[in-house]
N, C-alpha and C positions, 0 to 999 in steps of 0.2 A: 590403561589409563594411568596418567601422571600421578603422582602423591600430593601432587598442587589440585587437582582437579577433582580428588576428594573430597576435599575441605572443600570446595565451592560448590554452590546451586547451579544444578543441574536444568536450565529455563530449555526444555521443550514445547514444542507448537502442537497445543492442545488441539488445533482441528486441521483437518485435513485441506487441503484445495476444495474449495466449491465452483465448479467452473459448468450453469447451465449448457445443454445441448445447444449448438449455433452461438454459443459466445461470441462478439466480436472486441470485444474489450476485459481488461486483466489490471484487478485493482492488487499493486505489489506493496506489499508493506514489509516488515521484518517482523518483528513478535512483540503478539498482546504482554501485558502486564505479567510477571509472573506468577498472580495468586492467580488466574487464568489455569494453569496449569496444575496450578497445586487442588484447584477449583475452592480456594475463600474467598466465594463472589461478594462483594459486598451490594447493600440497598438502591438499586438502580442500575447493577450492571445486568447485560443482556448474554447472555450463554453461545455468543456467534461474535462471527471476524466481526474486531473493530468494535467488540460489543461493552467496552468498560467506559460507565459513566463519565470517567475526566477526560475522554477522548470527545472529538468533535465528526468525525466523518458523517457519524451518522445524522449526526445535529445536520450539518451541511446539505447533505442529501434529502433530510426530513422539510428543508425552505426551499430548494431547488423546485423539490417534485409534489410539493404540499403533500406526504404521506400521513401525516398522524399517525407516528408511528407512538408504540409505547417503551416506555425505557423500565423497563424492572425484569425479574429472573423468573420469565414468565414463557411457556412454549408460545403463546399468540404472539410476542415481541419476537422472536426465532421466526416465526413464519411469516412473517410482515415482512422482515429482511429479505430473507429467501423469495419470496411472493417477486418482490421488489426486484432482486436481484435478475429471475430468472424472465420477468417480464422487460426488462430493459436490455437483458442479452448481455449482462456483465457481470463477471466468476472474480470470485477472490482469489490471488496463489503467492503468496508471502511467501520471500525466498528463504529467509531464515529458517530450517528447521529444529537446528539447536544451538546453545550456546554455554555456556560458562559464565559464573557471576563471580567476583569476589565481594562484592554489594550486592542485596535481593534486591532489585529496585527494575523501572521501565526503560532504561538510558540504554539509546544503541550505542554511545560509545564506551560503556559498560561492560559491553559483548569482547566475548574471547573462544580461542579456540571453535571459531565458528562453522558450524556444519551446514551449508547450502542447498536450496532445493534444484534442481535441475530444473527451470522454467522454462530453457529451448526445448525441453522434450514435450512441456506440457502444452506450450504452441504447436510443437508440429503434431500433437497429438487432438489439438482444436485447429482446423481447417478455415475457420472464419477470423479467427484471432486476427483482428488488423491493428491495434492499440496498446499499449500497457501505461496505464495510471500508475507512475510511482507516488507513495505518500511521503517524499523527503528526494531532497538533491543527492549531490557527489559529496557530502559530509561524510569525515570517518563512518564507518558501520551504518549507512544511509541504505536506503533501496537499489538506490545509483548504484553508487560506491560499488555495493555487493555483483548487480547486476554486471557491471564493467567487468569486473574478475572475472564473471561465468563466462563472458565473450573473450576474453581474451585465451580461455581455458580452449576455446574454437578459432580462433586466429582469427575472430571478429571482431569488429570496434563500430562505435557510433560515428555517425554523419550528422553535424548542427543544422538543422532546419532555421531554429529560432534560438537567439543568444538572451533574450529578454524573457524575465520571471515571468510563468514558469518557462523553463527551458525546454525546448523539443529537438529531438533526436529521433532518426534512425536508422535501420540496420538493413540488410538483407539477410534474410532466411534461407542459407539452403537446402536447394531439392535432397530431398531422402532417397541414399543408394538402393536402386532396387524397388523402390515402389513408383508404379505406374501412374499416370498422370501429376503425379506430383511436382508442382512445380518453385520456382526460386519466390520467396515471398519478402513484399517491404513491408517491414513492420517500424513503426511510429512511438515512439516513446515520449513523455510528457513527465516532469519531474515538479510536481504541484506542492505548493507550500503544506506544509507537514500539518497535519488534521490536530494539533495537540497545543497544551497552552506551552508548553515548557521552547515553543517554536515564534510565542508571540512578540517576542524581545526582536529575534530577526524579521516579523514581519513589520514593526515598528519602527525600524531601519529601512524598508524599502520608500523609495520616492512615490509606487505610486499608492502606496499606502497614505503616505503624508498627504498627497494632494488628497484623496479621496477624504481622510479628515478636514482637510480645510474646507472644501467643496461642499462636505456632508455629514459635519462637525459629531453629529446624534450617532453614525456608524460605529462598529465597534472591526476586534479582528475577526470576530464571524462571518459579518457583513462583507468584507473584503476576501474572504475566501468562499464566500458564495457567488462571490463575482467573475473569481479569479474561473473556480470549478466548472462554474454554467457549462461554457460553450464545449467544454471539454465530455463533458454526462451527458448533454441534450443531442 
């Protein structure tokens, strides 16, 4: 370890991949909040991926799918998630697994000295995986961003399906040496406006946000990323 990297916080990903049996979708994010980690949850955050109060996923998810869910540091808020998750056939697997601060704060382009999760192994290791939900674009230290590096670490790179927010991409998977039946897989990539406020300044900027305000004045950026997500979760 550096003499720089002393002095700085240490932001490890407090949970592991949660990815239920028959997953066919893979929500990618980079990493919770650092008190996440240090575990000083504050009053409404939730002890699960995506689980801190000033984040929105789950907000989003809770109007999609009407869950009622509850938001405080509670195991029934934990099992709602999970419930939720493993009933829709969709695993969390945040590729960041550690990083470097010189600032404690949530900012991925904050991150340094970044240590990656291998998510091609966690696909080939989920057979149904046909999807991955990035929660952020190709910005610095984004899901994207990270994601591109692990492929190009394989002499793989994305294919543009769709060049219009959000952006879709994807890839081919392939076959694993040596293991039978296993075959070349297309997997689908989706790079969805980033679940957090500090992202609402960019979604403010998008045209079809603008229309959607003019259209539907009373909306807010929630409402606009519950529209965006729908087709993508249902």
């Amino acid at each position: 370890m550096r003499d720089s990297e002393l002095k700085m916080f240490h932001h490890t990903h407090p949970y592991p991949p949660f990815i239920p049996p028959n997953a066919t979708k893979l929500i990618v994010g980079t990493l919770p909040p650092p008190r996440f980690t240090t575990g000083d949850l504050k009053e409404g955050d939730v002890n699960f991926c995506y689980g801190s109060r000033d984040g929105q996923l789950w907000t989003i998810l809770n109007a999609i799918f009407s869950l009622g869910l509850h938001y405080d540091t509670t195991d029934q808020a934990i099992k709602q998630r999970k419930d939720f998750l493993i009933n829709q056939k969709i695993g969390v697997c945040d590729i960041v697994n550690s990083a470097y601060r010189q600032k404690v704060d949530a900012s991925d382009i904050g991150m340094q000295d970044v240590e990656l999760r291998d998510v091609l192994e966690y696909i080939q290791q989920n057979e149904e995986v046909a999807t991955l939900l990035f929660t952020g674009g190709n910005s610095k230290n984004g899901p994207e961003y990270f994601f591109r590096k692990l492929l190009k670490d394989y002499d793989l790179k994305l294919t543009i399906i769709s060049d219009i927010v959000p952006r879709v991409y994807s890839f081919c998977l392939p076959r694993i040496k040596g293991v039978k039946n296993e075959k070349e897989r297309i997997i689908k990539t989706v790079s969805l406006t980033a679940p957090s406020g500090a992202a609402n300044r960019a979604v403010g900027s998008l045209l079809a946000y603008k229309k959607m305000k003019q259209d539907f004045p009373h909306k807010n950026t929630i409402d606009f990323r519950v529209e965006q997500y729908t087709p993508f979760f249902i």
